[in-house]
Backbone of each chain as ProteinMPNN parsed JSONL, in Angstrom:
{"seq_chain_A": "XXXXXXXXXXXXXXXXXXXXXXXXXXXXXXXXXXXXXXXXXXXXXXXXXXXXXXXXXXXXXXXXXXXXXXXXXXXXXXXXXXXXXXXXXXXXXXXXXXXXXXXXXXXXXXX", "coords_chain_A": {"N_chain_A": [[41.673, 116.731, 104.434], [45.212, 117.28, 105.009], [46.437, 119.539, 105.188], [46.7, 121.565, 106.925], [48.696, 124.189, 108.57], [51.792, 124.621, 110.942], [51.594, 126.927, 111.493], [48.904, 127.623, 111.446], [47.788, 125.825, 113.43], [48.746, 126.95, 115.77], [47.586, 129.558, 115.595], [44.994, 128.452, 115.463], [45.212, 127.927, 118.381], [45.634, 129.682, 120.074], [44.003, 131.762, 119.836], [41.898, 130.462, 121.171], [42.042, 130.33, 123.199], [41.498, 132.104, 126.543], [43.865, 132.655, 128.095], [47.21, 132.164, 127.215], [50.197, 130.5, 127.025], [53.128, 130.331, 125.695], [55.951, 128.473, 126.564], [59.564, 127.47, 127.9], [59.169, 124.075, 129.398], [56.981, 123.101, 131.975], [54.492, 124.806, 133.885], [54.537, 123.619, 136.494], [57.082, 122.243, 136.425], [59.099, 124.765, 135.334], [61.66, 125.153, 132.732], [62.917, 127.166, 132.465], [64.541, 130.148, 133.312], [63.648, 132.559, 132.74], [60.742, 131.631, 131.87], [59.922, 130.582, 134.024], [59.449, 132.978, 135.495], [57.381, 134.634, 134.403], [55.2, 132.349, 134.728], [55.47, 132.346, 137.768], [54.567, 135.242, 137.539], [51.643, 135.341, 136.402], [50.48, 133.174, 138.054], [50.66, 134.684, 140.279], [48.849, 136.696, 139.974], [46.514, 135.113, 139.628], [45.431, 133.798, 137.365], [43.79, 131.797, 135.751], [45.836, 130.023, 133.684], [46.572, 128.365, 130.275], [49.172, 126.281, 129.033], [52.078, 125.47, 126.587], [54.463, 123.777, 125.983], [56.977, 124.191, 124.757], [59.769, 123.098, 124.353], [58.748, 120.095, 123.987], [58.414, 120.008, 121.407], [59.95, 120.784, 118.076], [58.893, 121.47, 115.786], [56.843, 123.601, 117.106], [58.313, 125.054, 118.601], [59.678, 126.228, 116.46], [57.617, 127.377, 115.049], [56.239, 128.793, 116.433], [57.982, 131.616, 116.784], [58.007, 132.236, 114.258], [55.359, 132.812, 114.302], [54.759, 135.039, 115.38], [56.963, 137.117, 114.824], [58.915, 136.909, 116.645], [61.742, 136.162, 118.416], [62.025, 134.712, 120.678], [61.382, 132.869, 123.585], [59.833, 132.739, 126.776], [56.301, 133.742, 125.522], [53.715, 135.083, 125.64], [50.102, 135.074, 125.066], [47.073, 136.864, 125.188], [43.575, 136.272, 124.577], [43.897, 135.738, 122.007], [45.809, 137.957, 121.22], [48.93, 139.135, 121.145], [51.315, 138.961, 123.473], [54.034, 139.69, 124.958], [57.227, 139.129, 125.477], [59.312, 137.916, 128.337], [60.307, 140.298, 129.624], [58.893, 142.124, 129.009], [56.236, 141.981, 130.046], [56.655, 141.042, 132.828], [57.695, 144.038, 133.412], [54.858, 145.023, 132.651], [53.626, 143.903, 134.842], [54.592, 145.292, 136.832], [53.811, 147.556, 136.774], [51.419, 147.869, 136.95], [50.041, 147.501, 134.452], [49.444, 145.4, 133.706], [47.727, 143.537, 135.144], [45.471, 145.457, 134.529], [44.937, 145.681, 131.48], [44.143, 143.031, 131.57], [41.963, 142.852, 132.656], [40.331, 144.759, 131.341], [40.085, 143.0, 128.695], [38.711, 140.698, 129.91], [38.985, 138.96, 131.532], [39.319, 137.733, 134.389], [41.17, 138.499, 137.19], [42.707, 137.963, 140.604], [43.958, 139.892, 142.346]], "CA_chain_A": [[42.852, 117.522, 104.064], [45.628, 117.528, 106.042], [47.33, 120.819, 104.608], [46.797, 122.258, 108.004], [49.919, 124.117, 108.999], [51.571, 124.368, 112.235], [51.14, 128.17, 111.903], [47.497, 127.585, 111.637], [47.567, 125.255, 114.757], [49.258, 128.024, 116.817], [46.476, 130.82, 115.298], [43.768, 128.416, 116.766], [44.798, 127.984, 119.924], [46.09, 131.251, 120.782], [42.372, 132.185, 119.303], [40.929, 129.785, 121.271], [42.063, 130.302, 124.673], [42.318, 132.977, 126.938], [45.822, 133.125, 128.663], [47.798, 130.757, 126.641], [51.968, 131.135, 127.37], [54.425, 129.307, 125.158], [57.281, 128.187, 127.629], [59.904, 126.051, 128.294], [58.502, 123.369, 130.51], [55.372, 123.504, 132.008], [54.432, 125.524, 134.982], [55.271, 123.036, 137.81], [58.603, 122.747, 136.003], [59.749, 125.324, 134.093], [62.71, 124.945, 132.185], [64.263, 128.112, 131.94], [63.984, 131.52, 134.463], [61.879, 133.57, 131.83], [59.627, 131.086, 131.637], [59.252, 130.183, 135.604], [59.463, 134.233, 135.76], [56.095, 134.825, 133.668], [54.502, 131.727, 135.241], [55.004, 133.636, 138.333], [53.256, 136.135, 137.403], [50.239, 134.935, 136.31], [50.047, 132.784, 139.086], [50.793, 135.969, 141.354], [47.284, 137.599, 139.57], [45.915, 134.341, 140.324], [45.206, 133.799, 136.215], [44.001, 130.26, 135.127], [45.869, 129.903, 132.165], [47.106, 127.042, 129.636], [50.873, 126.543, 128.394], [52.688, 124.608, 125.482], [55.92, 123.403, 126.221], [57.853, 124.22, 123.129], [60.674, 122.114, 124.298], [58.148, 118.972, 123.264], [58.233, 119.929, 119.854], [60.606, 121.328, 117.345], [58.077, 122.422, 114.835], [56.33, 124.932, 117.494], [59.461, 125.957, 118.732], [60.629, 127.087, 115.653], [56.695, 128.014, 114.592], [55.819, 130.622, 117.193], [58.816, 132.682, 116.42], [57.947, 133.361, 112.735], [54.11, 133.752, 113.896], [54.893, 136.673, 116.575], [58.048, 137.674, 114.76], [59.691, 136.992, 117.927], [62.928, 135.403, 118.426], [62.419, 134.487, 121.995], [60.388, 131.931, 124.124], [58.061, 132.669, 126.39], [55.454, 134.345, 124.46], [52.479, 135.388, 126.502], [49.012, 135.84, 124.553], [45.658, 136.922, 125.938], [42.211, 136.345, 123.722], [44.452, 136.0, 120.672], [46.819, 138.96, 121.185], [50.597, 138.605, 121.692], [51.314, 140.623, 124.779], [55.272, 139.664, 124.781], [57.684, 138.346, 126.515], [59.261, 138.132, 129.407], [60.611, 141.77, 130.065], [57.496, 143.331, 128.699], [55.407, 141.036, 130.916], [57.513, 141.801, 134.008], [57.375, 145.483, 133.17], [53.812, 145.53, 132.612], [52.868, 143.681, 136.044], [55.073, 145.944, 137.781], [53.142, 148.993, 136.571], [50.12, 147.555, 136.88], [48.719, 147.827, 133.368], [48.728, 143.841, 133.14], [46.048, 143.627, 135.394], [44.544, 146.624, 133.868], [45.04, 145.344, 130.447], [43.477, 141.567, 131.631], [40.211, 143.117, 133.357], [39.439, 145.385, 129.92], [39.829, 141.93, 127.98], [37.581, 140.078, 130.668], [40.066, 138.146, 132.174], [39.428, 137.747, 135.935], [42.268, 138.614, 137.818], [42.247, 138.068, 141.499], [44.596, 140.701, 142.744]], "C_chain_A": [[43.787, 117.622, 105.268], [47.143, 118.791, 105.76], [47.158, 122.209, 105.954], [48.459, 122.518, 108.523], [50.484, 124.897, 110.251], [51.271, 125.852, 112.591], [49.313, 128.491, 112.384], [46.885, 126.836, 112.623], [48.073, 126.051, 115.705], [48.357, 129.214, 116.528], [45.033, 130.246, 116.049], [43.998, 128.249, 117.905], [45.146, 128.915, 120.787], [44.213, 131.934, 120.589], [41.598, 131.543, 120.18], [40.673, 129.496, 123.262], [42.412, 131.56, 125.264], [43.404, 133.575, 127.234], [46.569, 132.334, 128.129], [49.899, 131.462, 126.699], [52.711, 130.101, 126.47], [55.485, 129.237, 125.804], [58.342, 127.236, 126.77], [59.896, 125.417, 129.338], [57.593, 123.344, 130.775], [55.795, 124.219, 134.002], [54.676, 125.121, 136.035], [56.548, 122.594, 137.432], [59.015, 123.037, 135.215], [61.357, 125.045, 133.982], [63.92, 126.105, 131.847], [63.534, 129.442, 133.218], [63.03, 132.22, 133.72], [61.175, 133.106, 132.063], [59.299, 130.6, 133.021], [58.803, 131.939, 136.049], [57.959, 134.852, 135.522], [55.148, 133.975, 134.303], [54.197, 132.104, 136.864], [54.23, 134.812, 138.675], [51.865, 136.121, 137.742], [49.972, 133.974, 137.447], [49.839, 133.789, 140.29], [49.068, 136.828, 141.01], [46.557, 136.866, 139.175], [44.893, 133.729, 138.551], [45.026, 132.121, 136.089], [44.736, 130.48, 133.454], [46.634, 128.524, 131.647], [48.57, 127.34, 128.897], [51.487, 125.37, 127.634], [54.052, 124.544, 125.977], [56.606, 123.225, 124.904], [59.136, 123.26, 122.919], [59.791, 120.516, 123.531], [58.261, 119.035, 121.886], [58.447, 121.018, 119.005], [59.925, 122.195, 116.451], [57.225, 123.398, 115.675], [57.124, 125.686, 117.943], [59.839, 126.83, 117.859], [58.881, 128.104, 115.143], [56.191, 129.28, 115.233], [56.525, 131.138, 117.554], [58.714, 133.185, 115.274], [56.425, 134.059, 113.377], [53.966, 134.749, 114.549], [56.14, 137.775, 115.798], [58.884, 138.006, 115.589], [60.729, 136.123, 118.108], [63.058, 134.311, 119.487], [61.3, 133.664, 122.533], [61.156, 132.729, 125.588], [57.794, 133.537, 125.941], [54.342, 133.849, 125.469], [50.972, 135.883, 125.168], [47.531, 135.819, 125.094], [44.69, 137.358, 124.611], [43.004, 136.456, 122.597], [45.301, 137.224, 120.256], [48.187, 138.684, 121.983], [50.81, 139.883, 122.278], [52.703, 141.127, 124.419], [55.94, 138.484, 125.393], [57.978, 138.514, 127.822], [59.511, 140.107, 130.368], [59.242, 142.357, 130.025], [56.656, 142.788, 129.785], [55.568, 141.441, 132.645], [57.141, 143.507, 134.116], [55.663, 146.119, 133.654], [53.155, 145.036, 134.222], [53.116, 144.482, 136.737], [54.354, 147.393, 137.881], [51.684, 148.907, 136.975], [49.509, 147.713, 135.678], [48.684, 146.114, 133.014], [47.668, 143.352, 133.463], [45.091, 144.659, 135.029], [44.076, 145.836, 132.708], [43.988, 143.922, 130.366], [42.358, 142.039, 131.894], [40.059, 143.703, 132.026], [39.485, 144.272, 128.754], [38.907, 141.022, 128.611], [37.863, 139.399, 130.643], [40.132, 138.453, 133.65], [40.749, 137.64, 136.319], [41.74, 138.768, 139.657], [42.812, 139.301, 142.563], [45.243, 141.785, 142.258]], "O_chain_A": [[43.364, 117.965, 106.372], [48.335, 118.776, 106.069], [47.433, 123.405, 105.856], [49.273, 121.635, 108.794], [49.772, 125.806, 110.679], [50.802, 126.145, 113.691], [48.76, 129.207, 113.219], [45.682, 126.971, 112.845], [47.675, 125.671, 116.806], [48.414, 130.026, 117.452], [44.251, 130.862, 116.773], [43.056, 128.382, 118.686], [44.985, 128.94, 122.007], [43.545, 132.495, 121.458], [40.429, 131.93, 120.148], [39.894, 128.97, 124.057], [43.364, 132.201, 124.819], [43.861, 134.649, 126.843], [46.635, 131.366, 128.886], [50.461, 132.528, 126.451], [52.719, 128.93, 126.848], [56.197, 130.215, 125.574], [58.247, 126.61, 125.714], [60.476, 125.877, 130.321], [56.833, 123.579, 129.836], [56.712, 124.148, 134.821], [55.075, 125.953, 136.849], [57.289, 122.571, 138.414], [59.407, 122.319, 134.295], [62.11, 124.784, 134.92], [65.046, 126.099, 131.35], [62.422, 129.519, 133.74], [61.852, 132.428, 134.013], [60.367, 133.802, 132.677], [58.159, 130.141, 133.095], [57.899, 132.121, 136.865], [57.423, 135.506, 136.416], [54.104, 134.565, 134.585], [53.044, 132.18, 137.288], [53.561, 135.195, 139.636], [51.175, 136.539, 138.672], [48.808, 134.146, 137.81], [48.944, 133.658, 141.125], [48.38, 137.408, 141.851], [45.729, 137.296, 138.372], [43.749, 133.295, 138.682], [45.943, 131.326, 136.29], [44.243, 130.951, 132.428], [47.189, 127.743, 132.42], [48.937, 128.381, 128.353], [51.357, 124.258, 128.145], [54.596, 125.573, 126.377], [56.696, 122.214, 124.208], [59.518, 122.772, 121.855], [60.329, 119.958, 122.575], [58.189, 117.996, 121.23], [57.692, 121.987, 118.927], [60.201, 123.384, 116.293], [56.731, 124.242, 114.926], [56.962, 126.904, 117.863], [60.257, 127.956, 118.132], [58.94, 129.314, 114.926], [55.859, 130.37, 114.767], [56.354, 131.496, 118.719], [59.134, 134.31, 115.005], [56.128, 135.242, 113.215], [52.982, 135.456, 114.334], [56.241, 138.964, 116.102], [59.559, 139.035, 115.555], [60.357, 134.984, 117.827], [63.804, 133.333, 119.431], [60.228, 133.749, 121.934], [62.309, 133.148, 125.698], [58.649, 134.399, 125.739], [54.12, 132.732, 125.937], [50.996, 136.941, 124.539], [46.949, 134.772, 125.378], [44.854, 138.319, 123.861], [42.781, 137.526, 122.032], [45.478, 137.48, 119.065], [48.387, 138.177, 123.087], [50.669, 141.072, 121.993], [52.951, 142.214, 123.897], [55.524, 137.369, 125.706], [57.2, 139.124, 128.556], [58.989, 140.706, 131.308], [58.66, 142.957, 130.929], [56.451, 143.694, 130.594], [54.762, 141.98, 133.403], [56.337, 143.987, 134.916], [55.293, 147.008, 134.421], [52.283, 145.732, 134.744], [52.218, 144.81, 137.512], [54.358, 148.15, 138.851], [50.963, 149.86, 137.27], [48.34, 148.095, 135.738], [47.949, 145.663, 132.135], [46.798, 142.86, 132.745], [43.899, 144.55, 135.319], [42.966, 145.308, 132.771], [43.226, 143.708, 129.423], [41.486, 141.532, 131.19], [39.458, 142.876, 131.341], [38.879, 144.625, 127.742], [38.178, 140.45, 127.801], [37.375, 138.612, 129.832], [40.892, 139.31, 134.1], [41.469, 136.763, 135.843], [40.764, 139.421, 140.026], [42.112, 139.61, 143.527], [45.894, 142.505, 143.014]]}, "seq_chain_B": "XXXXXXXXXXXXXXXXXXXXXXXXXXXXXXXXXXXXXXXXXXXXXXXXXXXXXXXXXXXXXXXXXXXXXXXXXXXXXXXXXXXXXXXXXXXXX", "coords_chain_B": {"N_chain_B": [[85.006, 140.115, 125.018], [83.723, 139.851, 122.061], [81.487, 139.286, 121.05], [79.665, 141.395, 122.517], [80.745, 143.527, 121.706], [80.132, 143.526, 119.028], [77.123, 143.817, 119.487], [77.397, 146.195, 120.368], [78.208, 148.25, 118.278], [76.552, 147.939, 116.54], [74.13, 148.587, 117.616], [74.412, 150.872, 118.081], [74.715, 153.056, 115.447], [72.58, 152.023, 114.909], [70.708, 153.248, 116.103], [71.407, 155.188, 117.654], [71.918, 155.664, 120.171], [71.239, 157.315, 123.263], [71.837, 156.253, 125.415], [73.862, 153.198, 126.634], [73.532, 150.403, 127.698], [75.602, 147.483, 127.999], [75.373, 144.127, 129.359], [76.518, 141.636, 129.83], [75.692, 138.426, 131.322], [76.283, 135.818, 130.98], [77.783, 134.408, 133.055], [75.881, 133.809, 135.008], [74.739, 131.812, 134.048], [75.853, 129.622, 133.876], [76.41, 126.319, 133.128], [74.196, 126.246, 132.11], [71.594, 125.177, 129.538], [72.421, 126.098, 126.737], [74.273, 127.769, 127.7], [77.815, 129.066, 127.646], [81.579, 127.872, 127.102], [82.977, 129.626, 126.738], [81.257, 132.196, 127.623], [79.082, 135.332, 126.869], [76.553, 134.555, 125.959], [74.066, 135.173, 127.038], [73.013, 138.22, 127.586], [72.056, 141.317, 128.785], [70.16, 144.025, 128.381], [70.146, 147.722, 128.789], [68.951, 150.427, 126.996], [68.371, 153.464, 125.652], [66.919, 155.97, 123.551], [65.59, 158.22, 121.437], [64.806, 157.281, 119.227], [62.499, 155.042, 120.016], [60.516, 156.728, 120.348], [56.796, 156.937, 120.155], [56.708, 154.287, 120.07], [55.082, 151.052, 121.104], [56.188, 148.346, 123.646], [56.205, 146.235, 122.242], [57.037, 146.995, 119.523], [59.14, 148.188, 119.771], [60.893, 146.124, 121.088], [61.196, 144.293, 118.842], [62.179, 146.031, 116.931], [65.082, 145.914, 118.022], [65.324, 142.638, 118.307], [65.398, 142.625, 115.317], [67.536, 143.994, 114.809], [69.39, 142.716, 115.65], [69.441, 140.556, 114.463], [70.378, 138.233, 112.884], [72.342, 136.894, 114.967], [70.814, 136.049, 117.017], [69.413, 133.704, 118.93], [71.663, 132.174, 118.293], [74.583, 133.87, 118.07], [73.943, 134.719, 120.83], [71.671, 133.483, 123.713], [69.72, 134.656, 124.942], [68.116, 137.695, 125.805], [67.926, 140.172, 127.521], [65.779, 142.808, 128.128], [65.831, 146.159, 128.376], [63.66, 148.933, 127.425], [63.777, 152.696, 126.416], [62.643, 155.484, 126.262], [64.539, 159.042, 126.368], [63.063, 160.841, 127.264], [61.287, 158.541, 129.352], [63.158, 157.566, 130.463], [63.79, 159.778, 132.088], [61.518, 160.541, 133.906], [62.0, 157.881, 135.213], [63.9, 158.021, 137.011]], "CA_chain_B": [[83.935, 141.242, 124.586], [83.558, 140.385, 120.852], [79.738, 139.924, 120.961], [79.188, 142.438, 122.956], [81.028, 145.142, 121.167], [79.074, 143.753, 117.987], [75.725, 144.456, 120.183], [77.478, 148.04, 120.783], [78.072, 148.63, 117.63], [75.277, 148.008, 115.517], [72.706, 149.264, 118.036], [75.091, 152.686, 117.862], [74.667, 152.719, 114.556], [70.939, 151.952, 113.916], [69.194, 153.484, 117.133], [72.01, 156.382, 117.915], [71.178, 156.056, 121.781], [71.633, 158.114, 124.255], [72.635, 155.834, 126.651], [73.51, 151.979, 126.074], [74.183, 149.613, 128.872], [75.346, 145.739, 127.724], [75.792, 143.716, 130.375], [77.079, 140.496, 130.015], [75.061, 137.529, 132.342], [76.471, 134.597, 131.141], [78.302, 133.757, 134.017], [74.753, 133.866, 135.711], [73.632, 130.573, 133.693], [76.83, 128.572, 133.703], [76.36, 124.983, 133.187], [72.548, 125.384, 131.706], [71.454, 125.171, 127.63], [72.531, 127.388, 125.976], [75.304, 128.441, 128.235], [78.809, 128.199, 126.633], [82.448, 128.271, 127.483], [83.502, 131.165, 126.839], [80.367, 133.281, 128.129], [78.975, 135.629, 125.906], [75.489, 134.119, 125.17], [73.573, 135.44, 127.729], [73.056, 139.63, 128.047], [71.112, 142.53, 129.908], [70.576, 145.795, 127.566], [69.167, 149.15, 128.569], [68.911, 151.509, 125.292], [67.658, 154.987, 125.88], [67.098, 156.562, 122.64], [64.42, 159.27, 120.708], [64.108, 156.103, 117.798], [61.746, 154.426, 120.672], [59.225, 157.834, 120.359], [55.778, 156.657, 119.872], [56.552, 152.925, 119.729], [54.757, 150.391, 122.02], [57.21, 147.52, 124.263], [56.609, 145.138, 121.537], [57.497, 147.116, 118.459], [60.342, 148.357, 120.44], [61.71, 145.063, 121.12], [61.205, 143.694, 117.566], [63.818, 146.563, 116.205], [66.098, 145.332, 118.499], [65.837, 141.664, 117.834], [65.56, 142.998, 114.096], [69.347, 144.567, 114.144], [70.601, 140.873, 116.022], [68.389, 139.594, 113.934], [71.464, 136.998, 113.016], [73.131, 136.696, 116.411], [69.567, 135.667, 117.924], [69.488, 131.611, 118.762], [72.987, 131.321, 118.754], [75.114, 132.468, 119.577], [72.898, 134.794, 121.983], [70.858, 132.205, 123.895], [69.348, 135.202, 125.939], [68.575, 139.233, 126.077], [66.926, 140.928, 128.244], [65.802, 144.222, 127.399], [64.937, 147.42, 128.869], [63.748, 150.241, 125.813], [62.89, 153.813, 127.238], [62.819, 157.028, 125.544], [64.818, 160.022, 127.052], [61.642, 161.18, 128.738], [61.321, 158.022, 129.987], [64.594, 157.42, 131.349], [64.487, 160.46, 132.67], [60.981, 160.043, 135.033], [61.975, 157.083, 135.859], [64.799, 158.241, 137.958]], "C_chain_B": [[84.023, 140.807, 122.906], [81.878, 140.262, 120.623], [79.449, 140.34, 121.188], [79.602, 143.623, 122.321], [80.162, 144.898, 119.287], [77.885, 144.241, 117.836], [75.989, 145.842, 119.887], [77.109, 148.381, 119.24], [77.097, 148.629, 116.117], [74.458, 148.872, 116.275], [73.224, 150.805, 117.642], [74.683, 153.109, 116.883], [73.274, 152.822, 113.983], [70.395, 153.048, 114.635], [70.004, 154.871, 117.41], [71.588, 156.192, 119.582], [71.88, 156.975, 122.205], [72.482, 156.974, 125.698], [72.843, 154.272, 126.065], [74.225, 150.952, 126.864], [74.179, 148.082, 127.996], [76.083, 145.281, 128.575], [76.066, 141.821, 130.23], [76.606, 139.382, 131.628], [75.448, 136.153, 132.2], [76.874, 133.376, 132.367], [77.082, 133.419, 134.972], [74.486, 132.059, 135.787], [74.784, 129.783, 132.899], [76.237, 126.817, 133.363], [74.865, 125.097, 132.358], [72.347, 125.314, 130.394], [71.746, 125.671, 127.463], [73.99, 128.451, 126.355], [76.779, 127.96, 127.22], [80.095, 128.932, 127.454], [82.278, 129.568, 128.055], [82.369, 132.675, 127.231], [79.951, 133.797, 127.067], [77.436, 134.914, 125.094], [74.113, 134.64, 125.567], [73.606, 137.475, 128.394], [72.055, 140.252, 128.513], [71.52, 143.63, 129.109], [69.382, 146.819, 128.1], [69.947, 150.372, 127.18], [67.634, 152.715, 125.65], [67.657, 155.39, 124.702], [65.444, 157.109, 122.173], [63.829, 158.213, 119.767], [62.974, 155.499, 118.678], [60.208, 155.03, 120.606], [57.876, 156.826, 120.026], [55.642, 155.126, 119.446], [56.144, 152.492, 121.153], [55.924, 149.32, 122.249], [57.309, 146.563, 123.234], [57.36, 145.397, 120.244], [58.703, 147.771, 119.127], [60.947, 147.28, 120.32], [62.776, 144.429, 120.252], [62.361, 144.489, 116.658], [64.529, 146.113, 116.455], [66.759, 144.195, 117.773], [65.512, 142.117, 115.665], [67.657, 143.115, 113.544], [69.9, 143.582, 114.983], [70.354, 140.211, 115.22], [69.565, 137.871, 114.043], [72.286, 136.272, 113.98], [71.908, 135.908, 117.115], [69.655, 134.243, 117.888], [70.887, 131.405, 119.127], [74.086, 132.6, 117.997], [74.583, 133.642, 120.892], [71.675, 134.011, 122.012], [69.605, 133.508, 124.866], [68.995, 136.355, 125.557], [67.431, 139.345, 126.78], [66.72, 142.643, 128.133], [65.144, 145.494, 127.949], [64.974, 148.74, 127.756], [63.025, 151.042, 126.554], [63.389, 154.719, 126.06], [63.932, 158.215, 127.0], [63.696, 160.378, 128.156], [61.121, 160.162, 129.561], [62.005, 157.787, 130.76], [64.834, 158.446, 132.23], [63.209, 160.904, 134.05], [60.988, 159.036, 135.641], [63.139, 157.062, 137.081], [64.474, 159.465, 139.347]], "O_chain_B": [[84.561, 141.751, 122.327], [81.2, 141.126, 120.067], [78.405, 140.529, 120.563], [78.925, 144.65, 122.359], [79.761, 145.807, 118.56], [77.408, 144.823, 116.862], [75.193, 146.601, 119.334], [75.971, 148.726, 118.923], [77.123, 149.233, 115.046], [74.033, 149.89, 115.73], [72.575, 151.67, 117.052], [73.878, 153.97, 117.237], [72.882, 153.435, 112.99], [69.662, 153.833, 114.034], [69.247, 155.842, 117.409], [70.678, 156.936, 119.951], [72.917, 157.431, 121.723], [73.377, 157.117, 126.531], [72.129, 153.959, 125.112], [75.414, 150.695, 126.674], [73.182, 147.586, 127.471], [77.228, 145.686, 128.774], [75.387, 141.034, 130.889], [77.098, 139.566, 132.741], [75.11, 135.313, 133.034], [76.551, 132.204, 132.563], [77.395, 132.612, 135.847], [74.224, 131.303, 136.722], [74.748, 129.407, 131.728], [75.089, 126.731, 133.799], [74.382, 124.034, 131.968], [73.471, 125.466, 129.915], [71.43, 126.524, 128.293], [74.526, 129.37, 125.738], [76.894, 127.022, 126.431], [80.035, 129.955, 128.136], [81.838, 130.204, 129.012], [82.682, 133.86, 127.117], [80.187, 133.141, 126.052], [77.311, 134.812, 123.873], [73.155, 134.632, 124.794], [74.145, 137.838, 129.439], [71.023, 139.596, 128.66], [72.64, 144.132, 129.019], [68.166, 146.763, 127.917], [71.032, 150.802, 126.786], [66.416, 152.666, 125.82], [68.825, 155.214, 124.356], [64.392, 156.55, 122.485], [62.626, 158.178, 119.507], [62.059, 155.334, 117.87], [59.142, 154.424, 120.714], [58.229, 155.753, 119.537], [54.76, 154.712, 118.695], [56.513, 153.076, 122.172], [56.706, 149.197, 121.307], [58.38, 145.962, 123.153], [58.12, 144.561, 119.756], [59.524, 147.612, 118.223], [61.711, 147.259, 119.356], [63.969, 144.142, 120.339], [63.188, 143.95, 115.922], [65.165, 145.585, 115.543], [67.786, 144.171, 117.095], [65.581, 141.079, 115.007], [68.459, 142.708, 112.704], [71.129, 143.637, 115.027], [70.969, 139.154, 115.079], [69.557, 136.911, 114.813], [72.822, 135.184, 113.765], [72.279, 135.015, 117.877], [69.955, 133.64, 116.857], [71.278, 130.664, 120.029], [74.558, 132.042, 117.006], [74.93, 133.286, 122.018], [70.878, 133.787, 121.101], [68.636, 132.987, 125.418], [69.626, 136.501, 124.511], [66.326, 138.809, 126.69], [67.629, 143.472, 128.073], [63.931, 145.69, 127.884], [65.967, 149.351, 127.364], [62.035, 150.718, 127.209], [64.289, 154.592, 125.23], [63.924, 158.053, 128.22], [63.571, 160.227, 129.372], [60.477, 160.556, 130.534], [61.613, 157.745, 131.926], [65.746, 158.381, 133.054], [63.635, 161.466, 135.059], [60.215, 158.901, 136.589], [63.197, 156.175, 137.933], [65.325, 159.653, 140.216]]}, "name": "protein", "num_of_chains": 2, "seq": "XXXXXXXXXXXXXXXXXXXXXXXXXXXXXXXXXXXXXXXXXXXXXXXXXXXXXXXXXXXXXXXXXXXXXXXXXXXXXXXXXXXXXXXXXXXXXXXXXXXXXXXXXXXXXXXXXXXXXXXXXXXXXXXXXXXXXXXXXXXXXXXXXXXXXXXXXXXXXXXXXXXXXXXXXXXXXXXXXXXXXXXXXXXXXXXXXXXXXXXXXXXX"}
């Protein structure tokens, strides 16, 4: 069957990986400031994580905005939960509840 | 200013704020995707308002892009968003 749809390819691998970021670009070159802004981050709290380059392909671009109900790229999700984007992301490192938030999901953070 | 006073006036409108900063960044991100002539694609909003009460950063957001809903993609390529409550806005100073 190949009635697999791309929503259901963006549910497993958000499901299937810990830190997973939808960008544009990839992390040694992002494509846009949000998305070097967030990669940042998580590199700053020393996070292995994996990232889709939505610019590659139209159908996830447009797909993981209906499945977050989010308008906006990047899109940050940890263990299958959509954190946000970039503001919230920003916000939350600055407060510290992102590394809070990553250690009570059991997500090594190094700092 | 005509996208921006459309920003004003819807958010006025839905959310009633208390405070409502739109800041216009286009000129920031001249020349890159999304950028365009005439500016105007690219903004910075703080929104203070009581409608925020007991909502978390994401369902906050989601009103937002809810009342652009149509403006979102194009012809804003951008927002950036700061959502506080009064009592927030007002320890954070």
């Amino acid at each position: 069957m190949s009635d697999i749809t791309i929503l259901d390819e963006i549910k497993n691998a958000v499901d299937s990986t810990d830190v997973l970021l939808f960008m544009k670009g990839s992390p040694q070159f992002p494509q846009c400031g949000f998305s070097s802004t967030v990669c940042q981050i998580l590199n700053h709290l020393g996070l292995e994580f994996k990232s889709v380059d939505v610019l590659q392909n139209a159908e996830i671009r447009d797909g993981i905005k209906q499945f977050s109900s989010w308008p906006t790229i990047p899109q940050l999700y940890v263990k299958g939960e959509f954190i946000g984007g970039c503001d919230i992301v920003r916000e939350m490192f600055e407060s510290g509840e992102l590394a809070e938030y990553l250690t009570s999901k059991g997500v090594t953070v190094s700092s | 200013m005509r996208i921006a006073q459309t920003i004003r006036t819807r958010l006025e409108q839905s959310l009633a704020p208390e405070r409502l900063e739109i800041i216009d960044e286009s000129h920031r991100h001249a020349g890159h995707s999304g950028a365009s002539p005439s500016g105007e694609t690219h903004f910075s909003l703080v929104i203070v308002t009581g409608a925020f009460a007991g909502k978390n950063r994401v369902a906050r957001h989601r009103m937002i892009y809810e009342i652009l809903d149509d403006l979102m993609n194009a012809p804003i390529h951008a927002l950036t968003l700061s959502t506080l409550t009064p009592d927030e806005a007002a320890s954070a100073q």
